[in-house]
N, C-alpha and C positions, 0 to 999 in steps of 0.2 A: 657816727655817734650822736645821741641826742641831747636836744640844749641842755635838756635838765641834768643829762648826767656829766655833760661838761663844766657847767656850773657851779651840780651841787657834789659831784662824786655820786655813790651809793644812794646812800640814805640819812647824807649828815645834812644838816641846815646850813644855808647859807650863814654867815655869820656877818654885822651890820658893813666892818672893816671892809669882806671883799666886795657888799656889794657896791659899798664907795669906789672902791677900786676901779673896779668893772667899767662904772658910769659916771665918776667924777660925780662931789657932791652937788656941783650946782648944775651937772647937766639935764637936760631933759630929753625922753627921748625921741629921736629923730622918725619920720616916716616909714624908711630902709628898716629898721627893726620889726623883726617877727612878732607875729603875735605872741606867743610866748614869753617873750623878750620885753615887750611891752606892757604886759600884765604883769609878770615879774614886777618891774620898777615900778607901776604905779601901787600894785598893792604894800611894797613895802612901804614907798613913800607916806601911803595912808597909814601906817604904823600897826598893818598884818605881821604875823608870824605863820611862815613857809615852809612846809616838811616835806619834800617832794617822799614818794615810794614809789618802789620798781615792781611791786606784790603786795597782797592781802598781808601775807604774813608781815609785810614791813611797815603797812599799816595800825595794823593790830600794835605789834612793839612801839608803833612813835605814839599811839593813843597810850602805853603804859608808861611812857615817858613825860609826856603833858601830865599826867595824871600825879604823877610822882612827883617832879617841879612844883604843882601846887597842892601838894597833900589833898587832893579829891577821893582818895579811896572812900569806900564805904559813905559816901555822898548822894543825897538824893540828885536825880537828874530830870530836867527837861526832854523829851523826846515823845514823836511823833509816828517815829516809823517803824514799821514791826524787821524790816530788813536787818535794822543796827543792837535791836535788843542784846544778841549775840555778844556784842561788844560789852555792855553794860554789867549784864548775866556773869561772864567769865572776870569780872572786875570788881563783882559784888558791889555795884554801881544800886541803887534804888529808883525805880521811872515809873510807879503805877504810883500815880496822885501826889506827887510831890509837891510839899507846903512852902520849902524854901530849896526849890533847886537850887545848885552852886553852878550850873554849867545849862546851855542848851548843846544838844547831840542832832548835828541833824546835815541832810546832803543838801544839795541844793538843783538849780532848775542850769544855771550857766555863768562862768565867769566871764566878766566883762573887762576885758583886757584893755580902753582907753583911758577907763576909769579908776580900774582897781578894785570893782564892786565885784561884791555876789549877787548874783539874781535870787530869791526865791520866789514860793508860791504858797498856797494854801496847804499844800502836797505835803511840806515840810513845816510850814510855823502856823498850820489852822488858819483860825483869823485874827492871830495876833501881831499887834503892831511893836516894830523895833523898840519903840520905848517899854514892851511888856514884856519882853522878853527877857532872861538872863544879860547881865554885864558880862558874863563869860561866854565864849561861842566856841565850838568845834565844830569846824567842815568837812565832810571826805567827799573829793571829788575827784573828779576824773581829767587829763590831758582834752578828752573830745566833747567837754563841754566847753572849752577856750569859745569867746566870740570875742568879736573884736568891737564893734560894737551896741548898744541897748536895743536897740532897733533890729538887731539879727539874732540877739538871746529873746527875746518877744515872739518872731518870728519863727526861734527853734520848739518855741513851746507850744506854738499853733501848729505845728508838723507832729509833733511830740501827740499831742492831746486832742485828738479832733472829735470827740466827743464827749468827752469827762472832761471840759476848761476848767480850769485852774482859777480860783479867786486870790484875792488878796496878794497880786501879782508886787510883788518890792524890792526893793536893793538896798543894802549896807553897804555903808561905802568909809568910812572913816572909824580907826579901829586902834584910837587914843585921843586921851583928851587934849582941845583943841590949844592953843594958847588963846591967850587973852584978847589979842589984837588981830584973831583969826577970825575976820567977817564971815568967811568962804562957809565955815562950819553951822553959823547962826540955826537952830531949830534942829539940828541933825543929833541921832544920840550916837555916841562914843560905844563901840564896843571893844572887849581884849577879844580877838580873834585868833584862832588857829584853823591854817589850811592843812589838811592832809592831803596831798595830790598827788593818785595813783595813776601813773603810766599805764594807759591803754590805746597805744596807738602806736 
């Protein structure tokens, strides 16, 4: 059986409780933890929201459920990729020239599992920088872009792209505002993130 479906079951979210649970609040975790396992806790800790799917189609349903949580219907959207339109189209989502997205839609390059981050690239957010982007974010990604860590998601993308590179190579990494007395965060911008991560492996 796989981590995520020991975890999370099907296709429910973890909820904050078990993953207290799991890893004790003030634990951190240990080397022996899988990557999986590893990226799990750090991106919660940065204050992601984690929807694991085992199918498209339970992808599709947890994007009508974000959507629904925050009354996005009928909302203009950020997006770049002609792959996700589909999504948007079927949602009566709005993405050609939007004045005031309420959301960016978009996959990304690799999760970085020591950290917690997303990688992107030009691929997905142009040449916009984190601070231009939407305060709301929706990710769908995939089990086999897990890396462990920045240096092997860089790596994946020079295998990935060996003639069409990628600019505007970035990571989001923190995904709530910070507290007061939080140095760590200084210059970084806060996003609310949603991962959607479809089992393909």
């Amino acid at each position: 059986m796989n981590f995520f479906k020991k975890i999370f079951g099907s296709s429910d979210a973890a909820s904050d409780e078990e993953n207290e649970s799991e890893y004790g609040v003030n634990h951190t975790p240990d080397s022996h933890l899988s990557i999986d396992e590893r990226f799990i806790f750090n991106f919660k800790k940065n204050g992601g929201k984690f929807l694991y799917c085992e199918n498209k189609q339970e992808v599709a349903e947890q994007f009508e459920n974000i959507l629904e949580e925050n009354d996005w219907f009928e909302s203009e959207v950020l997006c770049y990729e002609p792959g996700l339109f589909h999504l948007l189209e079927e949602n009566k989502l709005l993405y050609i020239s939007p004045k005031n997205p309420k959301f960016l839609l978009a996959t990304c390059e690799n999760l970085i599992a020591d950290e917690g981050s997303i990688l992107f690239s030009s691929k997905q957010i142009r040449q916009d920088k984190p601070n231009e982007l939407p305060a709301n974010i929706v990710i769908i990604a995939t089990t086999s872009q897990l890396q462990l860590i920045k240096s092997d998601g860089l790596s994946a993308i020079k295998r990935k792209y060996e003639r069409d590179y990628p600019t505007n190579i970035t990571t989001i990494k923190y995904f709530e505002k910070a507290k007061e007395e939080d140095f760590t965060q200084y210059g970084s911008v806060a996003k609310n993130l949603y991962l959607l991560l479809l089992e393909d492996l």
